[in-house]
BALOZA-333897 format. One record per residue (C-alpha): chain; x negated, z negated, y negated. Coordinates in steps of 0.05 Angstrom, whole numbers, plus 5000, padded with zeros to 4 digits. Example, Ala and Ser with C-alpha at 12.3 -4.5 7.8 and 13.67 -1.06 7.14 Angstrom:
BALOZA-333897
   cadena      u      w      v
        A   4754   4844   5090
        A   4727   4857   5021
***
This chain:
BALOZA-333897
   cadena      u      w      v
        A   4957   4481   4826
        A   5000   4424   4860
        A   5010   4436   4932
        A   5089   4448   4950
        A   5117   4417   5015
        A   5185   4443   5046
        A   5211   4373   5050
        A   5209   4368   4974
        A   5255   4422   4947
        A   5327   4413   4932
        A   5373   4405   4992
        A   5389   4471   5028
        A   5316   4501   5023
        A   5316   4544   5079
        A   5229   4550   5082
        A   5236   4622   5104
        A   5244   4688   5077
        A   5322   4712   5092
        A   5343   4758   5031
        A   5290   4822   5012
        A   5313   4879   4973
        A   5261   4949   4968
        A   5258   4999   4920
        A   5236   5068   4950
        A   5260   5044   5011
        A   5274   5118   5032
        A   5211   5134   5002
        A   5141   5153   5027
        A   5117   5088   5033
        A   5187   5054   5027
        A   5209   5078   5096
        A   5153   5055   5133
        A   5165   4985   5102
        A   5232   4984   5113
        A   5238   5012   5185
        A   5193   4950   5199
        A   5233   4908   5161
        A   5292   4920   5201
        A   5254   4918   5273
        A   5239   4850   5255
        A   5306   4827   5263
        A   5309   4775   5216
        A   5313   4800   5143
        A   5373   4817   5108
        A   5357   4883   5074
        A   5377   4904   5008
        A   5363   4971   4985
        A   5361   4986   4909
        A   5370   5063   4893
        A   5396   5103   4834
        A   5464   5120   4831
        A   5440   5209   4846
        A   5385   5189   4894
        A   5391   5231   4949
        A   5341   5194   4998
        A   5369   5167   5067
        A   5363   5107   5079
        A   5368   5071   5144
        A   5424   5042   5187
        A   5431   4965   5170
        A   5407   4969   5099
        A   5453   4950   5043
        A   5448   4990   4981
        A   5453   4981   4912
        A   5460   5032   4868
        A   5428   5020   4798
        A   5393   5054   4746
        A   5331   5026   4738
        A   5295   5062   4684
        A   5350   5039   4642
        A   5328   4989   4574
        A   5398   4950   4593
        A   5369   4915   4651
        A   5442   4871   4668
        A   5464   4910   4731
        A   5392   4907   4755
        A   5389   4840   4743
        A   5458   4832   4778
        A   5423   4874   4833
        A   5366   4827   4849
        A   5413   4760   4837
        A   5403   4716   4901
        A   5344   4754   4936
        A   5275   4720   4955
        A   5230   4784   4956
        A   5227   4843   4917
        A   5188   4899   4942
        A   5178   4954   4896
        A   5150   5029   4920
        A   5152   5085   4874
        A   5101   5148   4868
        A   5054   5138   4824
        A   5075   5184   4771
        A   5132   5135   4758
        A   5135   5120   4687
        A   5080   5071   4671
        A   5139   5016   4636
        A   5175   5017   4706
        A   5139   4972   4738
        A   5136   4909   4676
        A   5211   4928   4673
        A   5227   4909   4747
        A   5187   4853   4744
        A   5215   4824   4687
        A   5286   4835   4722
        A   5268   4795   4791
        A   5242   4743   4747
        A   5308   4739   4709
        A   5339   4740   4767
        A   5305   4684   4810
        A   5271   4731   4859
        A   5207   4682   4881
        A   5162   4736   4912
        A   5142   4811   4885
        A   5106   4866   4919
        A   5087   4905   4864
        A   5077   4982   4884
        A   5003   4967   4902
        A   4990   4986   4972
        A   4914   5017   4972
        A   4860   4983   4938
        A   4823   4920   4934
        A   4849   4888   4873
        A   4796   4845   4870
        A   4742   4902   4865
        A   4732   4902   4791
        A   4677   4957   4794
        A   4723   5005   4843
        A   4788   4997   4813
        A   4750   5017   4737
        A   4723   5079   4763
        A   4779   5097   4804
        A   4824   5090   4730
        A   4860   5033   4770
        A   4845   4976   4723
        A   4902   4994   4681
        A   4960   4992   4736
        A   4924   4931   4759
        A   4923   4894   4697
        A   4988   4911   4670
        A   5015   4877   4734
        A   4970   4809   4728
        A   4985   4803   4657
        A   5063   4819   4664
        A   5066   4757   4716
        A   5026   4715   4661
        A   5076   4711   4620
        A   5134   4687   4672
        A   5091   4625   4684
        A   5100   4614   4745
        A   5176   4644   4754
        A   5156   4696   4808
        A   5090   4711   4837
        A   5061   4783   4856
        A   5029   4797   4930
        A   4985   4863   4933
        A   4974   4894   4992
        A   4897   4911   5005
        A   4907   4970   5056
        A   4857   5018   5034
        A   4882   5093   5042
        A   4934   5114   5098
        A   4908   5144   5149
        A   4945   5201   5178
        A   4965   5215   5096
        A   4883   5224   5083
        A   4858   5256   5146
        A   4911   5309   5144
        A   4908   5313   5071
        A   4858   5365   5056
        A   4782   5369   5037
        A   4793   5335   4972
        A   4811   5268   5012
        A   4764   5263   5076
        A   4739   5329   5076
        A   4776   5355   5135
        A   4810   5429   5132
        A   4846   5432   5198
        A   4880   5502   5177
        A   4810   5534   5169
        A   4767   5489   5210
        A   4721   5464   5157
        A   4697   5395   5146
        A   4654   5379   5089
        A   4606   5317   5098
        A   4594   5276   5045
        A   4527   5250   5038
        A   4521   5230   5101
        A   4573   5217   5135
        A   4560   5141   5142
        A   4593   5098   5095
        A   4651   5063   5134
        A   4714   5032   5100
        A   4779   5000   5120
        A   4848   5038   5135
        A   4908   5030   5154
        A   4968   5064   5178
        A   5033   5070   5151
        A   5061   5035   5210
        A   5008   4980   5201
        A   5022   4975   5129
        A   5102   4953   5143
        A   5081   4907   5206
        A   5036   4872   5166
        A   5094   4863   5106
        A   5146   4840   5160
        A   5092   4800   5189
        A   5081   4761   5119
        A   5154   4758   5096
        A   5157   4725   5172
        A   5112   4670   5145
        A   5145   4606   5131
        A   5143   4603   5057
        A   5112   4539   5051
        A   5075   4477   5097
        A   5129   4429   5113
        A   5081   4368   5086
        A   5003   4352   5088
        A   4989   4359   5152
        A   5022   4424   5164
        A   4961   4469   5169
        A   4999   4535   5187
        A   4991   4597   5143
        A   5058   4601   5090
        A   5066   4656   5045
        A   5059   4615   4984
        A   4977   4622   5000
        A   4983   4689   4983
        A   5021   4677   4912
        A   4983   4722   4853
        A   4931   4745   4908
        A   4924   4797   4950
        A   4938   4809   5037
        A   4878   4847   5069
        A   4893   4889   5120
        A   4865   4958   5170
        A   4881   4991   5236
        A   4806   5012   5233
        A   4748   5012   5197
        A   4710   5087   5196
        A   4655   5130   5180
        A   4668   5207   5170
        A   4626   5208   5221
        A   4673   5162   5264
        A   4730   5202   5243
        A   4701   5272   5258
        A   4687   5242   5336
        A   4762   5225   5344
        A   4778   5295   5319
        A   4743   5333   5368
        A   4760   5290   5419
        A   4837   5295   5408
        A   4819   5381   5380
        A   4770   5392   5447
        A   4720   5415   5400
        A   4646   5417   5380
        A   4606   5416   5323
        A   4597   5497   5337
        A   4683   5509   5335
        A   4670   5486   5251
        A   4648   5504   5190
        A   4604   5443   5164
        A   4576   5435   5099
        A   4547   5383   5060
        A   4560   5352   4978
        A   4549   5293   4949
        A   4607   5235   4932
        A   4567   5228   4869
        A   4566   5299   4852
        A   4632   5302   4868
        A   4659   5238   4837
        A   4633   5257   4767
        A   4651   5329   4761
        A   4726   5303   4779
        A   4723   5245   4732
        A   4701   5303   4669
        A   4761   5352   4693
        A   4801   5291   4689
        A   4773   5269   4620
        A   4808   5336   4596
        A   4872   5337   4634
        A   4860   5372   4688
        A   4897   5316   4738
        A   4890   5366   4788
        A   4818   5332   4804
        A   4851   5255   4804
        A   4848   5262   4884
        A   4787   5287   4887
        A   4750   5232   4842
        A   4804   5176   4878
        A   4774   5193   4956
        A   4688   5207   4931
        A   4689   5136   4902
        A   4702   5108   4964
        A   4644   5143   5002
        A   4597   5120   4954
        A   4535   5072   4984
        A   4563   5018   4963
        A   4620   5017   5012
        A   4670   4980   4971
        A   4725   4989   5019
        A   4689   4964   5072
        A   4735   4890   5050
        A   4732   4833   5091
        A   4760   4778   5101
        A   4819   4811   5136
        A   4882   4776   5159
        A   4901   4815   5220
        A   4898   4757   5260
        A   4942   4715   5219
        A   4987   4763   5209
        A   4997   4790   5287
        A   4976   4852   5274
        A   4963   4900   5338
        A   4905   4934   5354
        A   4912   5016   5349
        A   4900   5079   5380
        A   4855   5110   5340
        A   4867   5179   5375
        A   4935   5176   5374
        A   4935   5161   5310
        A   4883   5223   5302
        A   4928   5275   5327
        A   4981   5260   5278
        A   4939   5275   5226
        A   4910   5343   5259
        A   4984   5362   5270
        A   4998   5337   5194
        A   4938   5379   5160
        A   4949   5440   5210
        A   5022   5448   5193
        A   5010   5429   5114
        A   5061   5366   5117
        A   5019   5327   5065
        A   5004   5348   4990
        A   4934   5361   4978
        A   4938   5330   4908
        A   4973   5267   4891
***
């Protein structure tokens, strides 16, 4: 592909991301995104909701009332007219045309850039994303932006799971019961892999929409968000074993190994019973097979390159971070099943 310089565009090319509009943006993820968004002073923020939505969303967002699952995509279209980014985040239950349909919208409306509800995995990771029943979502997104040739590009997000969402989340996710004390190892305990928090996940969004969009001519060796066009941004706040995670816990719980019930199963084990439950229905288990693949030997979420360090991204508190997720899994704030 032919390198594009900022001094080659029509006049009035700005080289920097102004106009961003979010779907979800009063959502799980959405918030997070946009409450970094806003702190980074410099986007105009566009919030695109459906007209009996009853999610807040935040001071200093515009909003835009559509509906979305509509076939008549004009007033979406409308919507999107005249913004730069789209950032889409919707639970993943959302119908499965949803996505192809908003993408086909930015495109007809101009939008350059599109974050396309994939905040988690390593695209990349052919192997994980098949038996984590990924490849689908994954592919349905590369081959939608096939076809627009080149109209508007997708950027995943390669976060791995949140961290406060899956440490408080019940035994199914890391094992941890903080309501009964338990913690379940899995194999042994050792198999690190990258995470991030939801606060990390919207600095490092800001942080690339804060990119100037492309180098200014040949010698301009600066990182642009164009790089990242039809690729993915690789991110943590750490990289853990259980093991890792079950030190932070009693350090932030004052407890010991004798204060919990400790047992041990194998991600393997575990992994394929899930994957037959979910073979007849029984999505109950989707969790449960999503988290063991990860703790397999093989440590696919233990990604690198990452792009912290381009990006700006601060260096966390691991047990601060910890005793959210105590508080979150001892006061049940977070579904045990997805």
């Amino acid at each position: 592909m032919t390198t594009r310089y900022a001094k080659d565009p029509p006049q009035g090319f700005l080289n920097r991301i102004e106009k961003v509009a979010i779907i979800g943006a009063g959502g799980q993820m959405g918030k997070h995104l946009t409450e970094q968004l806003l702190k980074a002073g410099r986007f105009v923020l566009t919030a695109v909701a459906r007209p009996n939505s009853t999610n807040k969303i935040p001071e200093g967002v515009k909003v835009s009332r559509v509906d979305y699952s509509s076939d008549d995509d004009t007033a979406l279209v409308e919507a999107l007219r005249g913004q730069q980014v789209l950032i889409i985040t919707m639970a993943v239950t959302a119908p499965p045309d949803t996505i192809p349909k908003l993408v086909r919208a930015a495109a007809k409306a101009g939008v350059s850039y599109v974050l396309p509800n994939w905040f988690g995995h390593d695209g990349e990771n052919d192997a994980l994303c098949r038996d984590s029943w990924l490849t689908p979502a994954r592919d349905t997104i590369h081959a939608e932006f096939a076809k627009l040739e080149g109209t508007s590009s997708y950027i995943m997000l390669a976060c791995n799971f949140w961290f406060e969402f899956s440490l408080g989340g019940g035994p199914d996710r890391f094992g941890f019961d903080f309501q009964k004390r338990s913690l379940i190892w899995f194999d042994n305990g050792d198999v690190p892999f990258n995470l991030s928090t939801w606060a990390q996940c919207g600095r490092a969004v800001a942080s690339l929409l804060s990119l100037p969009e492309l180098p200014d001519d040949a010698a301009d060796k600066r990182t642009t968000l164009s790089q990242f066009r039809n690729t993915s941004v690789y991110i943590n706040s750490f990289r853990l074993n259980q093991r890792d995670m079950f030190d932070s816990v009693k350090r932030v719980s004052k407890t010991t190994d004798a204060d919990w019930a400790i047992s041990h199963e194998s991600s393997a084990q575990r992994f394929k019973h899930a994957t037959a439950e979910l073979q007849k229905h029984n999505f109950s288990q989707f969790t449960k097979m999503l988290y063991s693949r990860m703790f397999f030997p093989t440590a696919d979420g233990d990604f690198r390159p990452i792009h912290n360090d381009v990006l700006g991204l601060p260096k966390e508190d691991l047990d601060e971070l910890t005793s959210i997720a105590v508080r979150m899994g001892e006061n049940g704030e977070v579904a045990t099943s997805h």
